[in-house]
C-alpha positions as CSV (number, residue, x, y, z in Angstrom):
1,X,-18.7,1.0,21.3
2,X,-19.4,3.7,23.3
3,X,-17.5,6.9,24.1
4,X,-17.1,9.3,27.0
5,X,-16.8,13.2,26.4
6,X,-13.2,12.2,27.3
7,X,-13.2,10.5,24.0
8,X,-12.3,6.9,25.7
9,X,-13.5,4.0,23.7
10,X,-15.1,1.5,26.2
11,X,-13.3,-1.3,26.0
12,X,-13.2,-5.1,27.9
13,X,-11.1,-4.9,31.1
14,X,-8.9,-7.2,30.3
15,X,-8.1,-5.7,27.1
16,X,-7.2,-2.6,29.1
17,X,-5.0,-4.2,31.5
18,X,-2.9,-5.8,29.0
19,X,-2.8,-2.5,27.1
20,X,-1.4,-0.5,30.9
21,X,0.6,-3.8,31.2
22,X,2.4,-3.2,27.8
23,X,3.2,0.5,28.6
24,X,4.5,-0.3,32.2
25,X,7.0,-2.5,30.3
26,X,7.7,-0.2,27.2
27,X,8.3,2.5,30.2
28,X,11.5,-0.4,31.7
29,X,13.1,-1.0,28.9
30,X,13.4,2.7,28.0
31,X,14.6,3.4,31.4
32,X,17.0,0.1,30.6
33,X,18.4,1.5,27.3
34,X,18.7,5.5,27.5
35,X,21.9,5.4,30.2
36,X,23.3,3.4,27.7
37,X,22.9,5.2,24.3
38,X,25.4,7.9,24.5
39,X,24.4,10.7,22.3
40,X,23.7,8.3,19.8
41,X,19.8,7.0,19.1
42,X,18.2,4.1,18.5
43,X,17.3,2.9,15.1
44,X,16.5,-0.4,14.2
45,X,17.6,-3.8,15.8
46,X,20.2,-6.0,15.0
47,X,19.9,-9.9,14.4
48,X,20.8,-10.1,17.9
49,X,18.0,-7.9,19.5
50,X,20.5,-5.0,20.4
51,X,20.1,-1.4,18.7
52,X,22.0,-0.4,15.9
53,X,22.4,3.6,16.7
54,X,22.6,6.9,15.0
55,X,23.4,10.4,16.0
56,X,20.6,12.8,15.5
57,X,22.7,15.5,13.4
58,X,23.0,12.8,10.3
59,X,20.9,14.2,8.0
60,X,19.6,13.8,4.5
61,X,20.8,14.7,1.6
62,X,22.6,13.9,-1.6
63,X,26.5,11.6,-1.8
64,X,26.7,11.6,-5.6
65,X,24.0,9.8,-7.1
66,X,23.0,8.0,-3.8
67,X,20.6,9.2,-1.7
68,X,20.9,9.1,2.4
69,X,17.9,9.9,4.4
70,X,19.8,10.8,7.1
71,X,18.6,9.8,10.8
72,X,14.8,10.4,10.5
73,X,14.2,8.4,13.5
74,X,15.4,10.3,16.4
75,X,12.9,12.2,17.2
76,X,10.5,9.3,18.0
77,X,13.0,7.8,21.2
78,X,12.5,11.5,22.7
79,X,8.6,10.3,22.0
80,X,8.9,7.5,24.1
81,X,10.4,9.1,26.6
82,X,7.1,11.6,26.9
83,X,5.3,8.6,26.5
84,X,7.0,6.9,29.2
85,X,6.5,10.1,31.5
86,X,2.9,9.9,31.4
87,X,2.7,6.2,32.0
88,X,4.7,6.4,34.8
89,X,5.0,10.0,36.3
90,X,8.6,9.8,37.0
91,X,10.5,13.1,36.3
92,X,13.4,10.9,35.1
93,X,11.6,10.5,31.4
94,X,11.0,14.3,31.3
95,X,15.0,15.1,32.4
96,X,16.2,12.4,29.4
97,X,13.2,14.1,27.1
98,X,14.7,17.4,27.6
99,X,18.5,16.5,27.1
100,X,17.5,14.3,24.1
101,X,15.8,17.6,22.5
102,X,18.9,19.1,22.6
103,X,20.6,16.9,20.2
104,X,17.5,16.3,18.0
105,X,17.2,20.2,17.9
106,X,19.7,21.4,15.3
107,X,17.5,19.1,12.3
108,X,15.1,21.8,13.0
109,X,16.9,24.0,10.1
110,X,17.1,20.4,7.8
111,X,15.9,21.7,4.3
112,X,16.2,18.5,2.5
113,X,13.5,15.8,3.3
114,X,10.3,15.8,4.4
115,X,11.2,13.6,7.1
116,X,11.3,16.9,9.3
117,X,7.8,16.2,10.0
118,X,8.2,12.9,11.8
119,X,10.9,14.1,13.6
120,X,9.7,16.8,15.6
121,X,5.8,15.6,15.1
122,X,6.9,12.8,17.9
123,X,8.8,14.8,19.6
124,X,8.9,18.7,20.6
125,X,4.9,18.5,20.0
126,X,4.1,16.0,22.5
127,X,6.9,17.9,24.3
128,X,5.0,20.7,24.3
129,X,1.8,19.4,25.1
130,X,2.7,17.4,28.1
131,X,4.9,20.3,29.6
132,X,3.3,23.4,28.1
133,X,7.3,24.9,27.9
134,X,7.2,27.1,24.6
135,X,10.9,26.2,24.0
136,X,9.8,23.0,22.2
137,X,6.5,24.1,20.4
138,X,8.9,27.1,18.9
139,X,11.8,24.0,18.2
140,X,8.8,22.2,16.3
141,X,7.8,25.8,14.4
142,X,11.2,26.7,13.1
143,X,10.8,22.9,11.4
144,X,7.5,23.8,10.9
145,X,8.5,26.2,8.4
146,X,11.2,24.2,6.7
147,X,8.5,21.5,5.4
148,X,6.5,24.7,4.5
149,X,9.2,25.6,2.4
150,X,9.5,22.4,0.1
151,X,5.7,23.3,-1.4
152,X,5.9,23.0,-5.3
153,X,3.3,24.9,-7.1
154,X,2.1,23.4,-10.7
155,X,-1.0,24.5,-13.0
156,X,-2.8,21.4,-11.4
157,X,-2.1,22.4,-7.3
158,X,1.2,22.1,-5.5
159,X,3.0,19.3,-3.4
160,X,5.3,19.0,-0.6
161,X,8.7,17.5,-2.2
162,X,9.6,14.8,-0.3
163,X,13.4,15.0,-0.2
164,X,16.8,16.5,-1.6
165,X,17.5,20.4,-2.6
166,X,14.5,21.9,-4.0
167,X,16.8,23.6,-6.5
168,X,18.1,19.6,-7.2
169,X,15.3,18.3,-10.4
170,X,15.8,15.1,-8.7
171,X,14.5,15.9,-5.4
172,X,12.0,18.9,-6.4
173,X,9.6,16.4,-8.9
174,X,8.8,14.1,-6.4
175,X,7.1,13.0,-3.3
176,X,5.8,10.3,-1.5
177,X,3.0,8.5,0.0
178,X,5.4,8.6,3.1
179,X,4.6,12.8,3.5
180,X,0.9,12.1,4.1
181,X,2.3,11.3,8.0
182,X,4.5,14.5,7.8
183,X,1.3,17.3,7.3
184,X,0.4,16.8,11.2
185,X,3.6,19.2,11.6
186,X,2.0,22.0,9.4
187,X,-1.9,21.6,11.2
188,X,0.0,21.6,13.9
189,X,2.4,24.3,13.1
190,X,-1.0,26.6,11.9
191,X,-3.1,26.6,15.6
192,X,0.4,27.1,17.7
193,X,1.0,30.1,15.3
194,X,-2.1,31.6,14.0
195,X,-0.4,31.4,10.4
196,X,-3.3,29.7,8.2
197,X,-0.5,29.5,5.3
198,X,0.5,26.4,7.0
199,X,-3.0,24.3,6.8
200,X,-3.5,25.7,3.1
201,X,0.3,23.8,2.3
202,X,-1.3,20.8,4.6
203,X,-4.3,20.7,2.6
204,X,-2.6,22.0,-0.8
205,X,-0.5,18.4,-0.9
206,X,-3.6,16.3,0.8
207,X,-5.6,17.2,-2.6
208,X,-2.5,16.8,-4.7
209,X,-2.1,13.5,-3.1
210,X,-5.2,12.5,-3.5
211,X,-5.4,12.3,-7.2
212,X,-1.5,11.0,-8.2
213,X,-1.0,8.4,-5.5
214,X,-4.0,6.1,-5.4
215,X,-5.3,4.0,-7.6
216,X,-8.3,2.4,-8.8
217,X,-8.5,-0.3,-6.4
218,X,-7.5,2.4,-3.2
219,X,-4.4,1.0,-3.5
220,X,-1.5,3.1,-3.4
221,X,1.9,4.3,-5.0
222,X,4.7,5.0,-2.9
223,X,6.6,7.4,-5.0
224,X,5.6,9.9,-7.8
225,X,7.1,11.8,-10.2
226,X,5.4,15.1,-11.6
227,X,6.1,17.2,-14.0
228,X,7.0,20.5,-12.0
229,X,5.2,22.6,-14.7
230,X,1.4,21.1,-15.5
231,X,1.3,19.1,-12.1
232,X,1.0,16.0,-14.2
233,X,1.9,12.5,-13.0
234,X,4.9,10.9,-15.0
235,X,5.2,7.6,-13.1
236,X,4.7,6.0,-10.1
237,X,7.1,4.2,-8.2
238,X,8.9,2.5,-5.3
239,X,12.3,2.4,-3.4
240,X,10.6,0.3,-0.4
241,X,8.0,-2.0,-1.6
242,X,8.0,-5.2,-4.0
243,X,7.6,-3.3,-7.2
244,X,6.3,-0.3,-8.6
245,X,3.2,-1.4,-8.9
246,X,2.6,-3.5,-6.2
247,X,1.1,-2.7,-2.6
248,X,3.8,-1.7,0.0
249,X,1.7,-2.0,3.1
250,X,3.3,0.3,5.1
251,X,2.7,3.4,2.7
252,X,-0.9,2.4,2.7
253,X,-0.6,2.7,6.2
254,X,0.9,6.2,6.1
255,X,-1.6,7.4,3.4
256,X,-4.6,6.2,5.9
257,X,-2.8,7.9,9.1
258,X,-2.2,11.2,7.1
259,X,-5.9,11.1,5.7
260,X,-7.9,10.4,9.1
261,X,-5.6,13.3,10.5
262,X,-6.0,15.7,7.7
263,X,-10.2,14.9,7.9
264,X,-9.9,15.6,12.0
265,X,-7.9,18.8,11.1
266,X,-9.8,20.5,8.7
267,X,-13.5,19.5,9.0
268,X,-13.4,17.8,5.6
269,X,-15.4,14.8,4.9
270,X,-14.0,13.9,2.1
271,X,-11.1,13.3,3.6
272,X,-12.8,10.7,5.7
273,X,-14.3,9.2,3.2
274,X,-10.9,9.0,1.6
275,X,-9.5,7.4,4.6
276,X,-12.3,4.7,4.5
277,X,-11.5,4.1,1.4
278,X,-7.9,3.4,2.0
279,X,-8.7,1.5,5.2
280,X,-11.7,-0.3,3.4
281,X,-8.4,-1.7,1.0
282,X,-5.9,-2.3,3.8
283,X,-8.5,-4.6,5.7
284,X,-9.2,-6.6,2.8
285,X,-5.6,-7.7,2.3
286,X,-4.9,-8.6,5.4
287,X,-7.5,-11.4,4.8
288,X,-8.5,-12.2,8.5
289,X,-5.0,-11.0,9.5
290,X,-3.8,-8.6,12.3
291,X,-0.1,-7.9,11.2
292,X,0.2,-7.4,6.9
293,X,3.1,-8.7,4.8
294,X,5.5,-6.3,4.0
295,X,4.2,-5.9,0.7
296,X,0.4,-7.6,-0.1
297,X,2.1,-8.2,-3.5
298,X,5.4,-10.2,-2.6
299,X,6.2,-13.1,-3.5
300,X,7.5,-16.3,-3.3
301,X,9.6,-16.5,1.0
302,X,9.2,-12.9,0.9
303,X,5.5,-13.0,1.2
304,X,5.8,-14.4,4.7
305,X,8.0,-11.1,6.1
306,X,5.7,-9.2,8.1
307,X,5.5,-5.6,9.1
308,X,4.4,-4.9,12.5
309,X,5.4,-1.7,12.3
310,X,2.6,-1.0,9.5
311,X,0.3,-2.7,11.8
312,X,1.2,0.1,14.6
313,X,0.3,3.1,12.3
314,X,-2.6,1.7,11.1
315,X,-4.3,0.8,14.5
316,X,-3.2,4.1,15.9
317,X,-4.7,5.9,12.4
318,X,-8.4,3.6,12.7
319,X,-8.2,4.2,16.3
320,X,-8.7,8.1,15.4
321,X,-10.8,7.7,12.9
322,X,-13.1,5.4,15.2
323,X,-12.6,8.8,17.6
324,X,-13.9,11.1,15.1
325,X,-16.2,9.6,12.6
326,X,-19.7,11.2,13.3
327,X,-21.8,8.2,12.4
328,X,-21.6,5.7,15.4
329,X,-21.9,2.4,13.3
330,X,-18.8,3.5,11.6
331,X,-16.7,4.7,14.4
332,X,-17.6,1.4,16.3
333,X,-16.4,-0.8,13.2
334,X,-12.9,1.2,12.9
335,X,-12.0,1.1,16.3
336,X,-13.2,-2.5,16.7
337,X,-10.1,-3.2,14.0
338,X,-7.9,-1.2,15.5
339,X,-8.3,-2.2,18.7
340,X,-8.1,-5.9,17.3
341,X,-4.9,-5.0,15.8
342,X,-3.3,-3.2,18.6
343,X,-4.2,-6.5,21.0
344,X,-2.5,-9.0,19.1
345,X,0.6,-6.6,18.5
346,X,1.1,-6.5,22.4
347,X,0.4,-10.4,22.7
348,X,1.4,-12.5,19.6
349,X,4.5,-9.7,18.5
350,X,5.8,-7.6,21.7
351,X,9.8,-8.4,22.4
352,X,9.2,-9.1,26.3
353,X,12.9,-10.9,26.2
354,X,15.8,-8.6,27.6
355,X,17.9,-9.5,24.9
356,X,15.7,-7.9,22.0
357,X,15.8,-4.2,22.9
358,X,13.2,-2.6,20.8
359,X,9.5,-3.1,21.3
360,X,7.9,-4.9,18.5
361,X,9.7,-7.8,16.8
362,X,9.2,-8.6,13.2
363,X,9.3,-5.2,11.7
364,X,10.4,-4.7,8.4
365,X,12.3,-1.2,7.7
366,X,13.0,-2.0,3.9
367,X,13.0,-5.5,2.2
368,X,14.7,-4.1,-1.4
369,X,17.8,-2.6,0.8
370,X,17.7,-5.8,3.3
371,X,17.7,-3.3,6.2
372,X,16.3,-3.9,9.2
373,X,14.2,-7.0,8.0
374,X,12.5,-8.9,10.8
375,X,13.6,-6.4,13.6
376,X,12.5,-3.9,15.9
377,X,12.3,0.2,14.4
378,X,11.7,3.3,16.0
379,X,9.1,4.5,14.5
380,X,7.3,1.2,14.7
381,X,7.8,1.2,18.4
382,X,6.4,5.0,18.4
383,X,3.4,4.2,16.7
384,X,2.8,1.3,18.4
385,X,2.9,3.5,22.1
386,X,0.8,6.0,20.8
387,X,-1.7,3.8,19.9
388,X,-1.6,2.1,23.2
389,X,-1.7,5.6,24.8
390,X,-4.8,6.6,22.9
391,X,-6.9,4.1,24.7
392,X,-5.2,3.9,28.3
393,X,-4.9,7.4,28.5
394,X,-6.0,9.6,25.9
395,X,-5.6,13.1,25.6
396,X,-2.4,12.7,28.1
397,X,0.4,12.0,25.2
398,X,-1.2,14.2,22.6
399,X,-3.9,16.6,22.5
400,X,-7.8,15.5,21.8
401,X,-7.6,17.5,18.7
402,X,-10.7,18.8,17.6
403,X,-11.5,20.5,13.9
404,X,-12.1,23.7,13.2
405,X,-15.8,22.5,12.1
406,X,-17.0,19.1,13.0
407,X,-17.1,16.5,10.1
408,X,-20.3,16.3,9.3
């Protein structure tokens, strides 16, 4: 389809109406649910449609052998706050945006998790953007440099480790698929700056990634384990899909998200291609689907659990790469899916009853640890609004983001 110097994708009018119809109503039940929160946050939804809440300043780390990831999903209701700003124009948002940022603030100086990324990613950078106030661009720089920090360096490259003390071996060997989504910080972090050490760590774990997590069918691992000194991969694994082996969709959706954005950042096409690759996979399972299983390789009942919210980052991800892909045939067939998937999220899957509080029902947080199965999540509701605003309104929520050379 054709685009505008804008970079709006012509799309049917109807299509476009019930994508400004879906907003206006994300925009109420915000408004509905932030008097209401205390300082807590959302997180996911409970069997009854109401939020289960976290306070922002729970954060990762280590409880004896157990792992907590802390609350990584605050920073994405301050998101739809913004979001809900530029749908609407009403001050309100940007007051509740502001306050919000307070709290979120102090996991700026996290130095456990990767998760850093997401957190501030969705929040102080649209912040930032929309507002132009260099008190949250220098928020999202101070966490900026904490993901910065957790690069590994091995004979064969270096990583980003995704979580725990880097001077814990637990922590320090591994990553995940999940970090792909978390280098938009550190491209980010490199333009507000002018520091290029943050794009060589963003491209430093991109190639890394590349050759440990996917497989030969473009399928991909959620979790590796390297040997800190030769860079080698000693296993792949899972904590959130069927097995270690199989194909959790959601990390295939992260891996495709932080591909298309690492391509748009840096110029490279083989990062594209890499995308299309990965997207090229995801497609194919779905199998004339819009919304993916949990896991393409579940079994049994749990094959029927979907994930809407790995159907959010993946339309917002094709949408982009539709955006940026310089051959026209190609741009037209990505955003054609994602704009396929994004329609029947707001039809067949949006939560328009007042009793279920989150946006997008049947998301599916993590199967193994039967939390937040079948429910709304925050970051699934995030993904899902800025998918919607990159066709209703784009360039207003986040920036048109150009690369330093064109992909060519």
């Amino acid at each position: 389809m054709p685009k505008d110097t804008t970079g709006r994708t012509e799309i049917a009018a109807a299509q476009r109406e019930l994508f400004a119809k879906t907003l206006d109503r994300m925009a109420q039940k915000v408004a509905e649910d932030e008097p209401t929160l205390g300082v807590e946050f959302p997180h996911v939804t409970a069997a009854d449609g109401s939020w289960i809440r976290m306070p922002a300043s729970l954060s990762a780390g280590y409880t004896g052998s157990a792992w907590s990831h802390g609350n990584w999903l605050c920073g994405f209701w301050v998101g739809l706050l913004l979001a809900s700003y530029c749908t609407t124009g009403d001050r309100k948002y940007l007051m509740w945006a502001r306050e919000r940022m307070r709290l979120v603030a102090q996991r700026a100086e996290d130095p456990n998790t990767h998760d850093i990324g997401f957190i501030f990613d969705s929040s102080a950078i649209p912040g930032f953007h929309i507002t132009g106030d260099r008190w949250y661009g220098d928020i999202a720089l101070v966490a900026a440099g904490k993901l910065r920090a957790r690069l590994v360096n091995t004979r064969r490259g270096a990583y980003l480790a995704s979580w725990g003390p880097l001077d814990d071996p637990r922590g320090r060997c591994s990553s995940a698929i999940d970090t792909m989504a978390n280098l938009s910080l550190l491209y980010w972090a490199a333009d507000y700056s002018g520091d290029g050490s943050y794009r060589l760590a963003a491209e430093a774990h991109a190639d890394m990634s590349a050759g440990a997590f996917i497989r030969a069918d473009d399928s991909t691992y959620h979790a590796v384990e390297y040997d800190v000194i030769s860079g080698e991969r000693k296993r792949g694994y899972t904590f959130q899909g069927a097995a270690d082996e199989s194909a959790w969709s959601r990390g295939q959706g992260w891996a495709i998200y932080g591909y298309v954005n690492s391509a748009r950042e840096t110029g490279k096409r083989s990062y594209l291609a890499l995308a299309e690759r990965l997207a090229a996979y995801y497609v194919k399972r779905l199998q004339g689907r819009q919304v993916p299983p949990w896991d393409f390789d579940a079994q049994g009942a749990d094959a029927a659990i979907k994930d809407t919210a790995a159907a959010a980052v993946v339309s917002s991800a094709l949408l982009e790469l539709g955006r940026v892909h310089p051959d026209p045939a190609a741009a037209a067939k990505w955003n054609g899916h994602g704009l396929a998937m994004l329609e029947a999220l707001c039809r067949d899957e949006f939560a328009h009853e007042a009793s279920h509080r989150g946006l997008l029902k049947h998301s599916c947080y993590s199967k193994p640890h039967n939390e937040g199965v079948e429910s709304a999540t925050m970051f699934g509701d995030f993904f899902f609004v800025e998918a919607l605003c990159r066709v209703v309104m784009p360039g207003k929520f986040r920036p048109l983001a150009t690369s330093p050379m064109p992909i060519i």
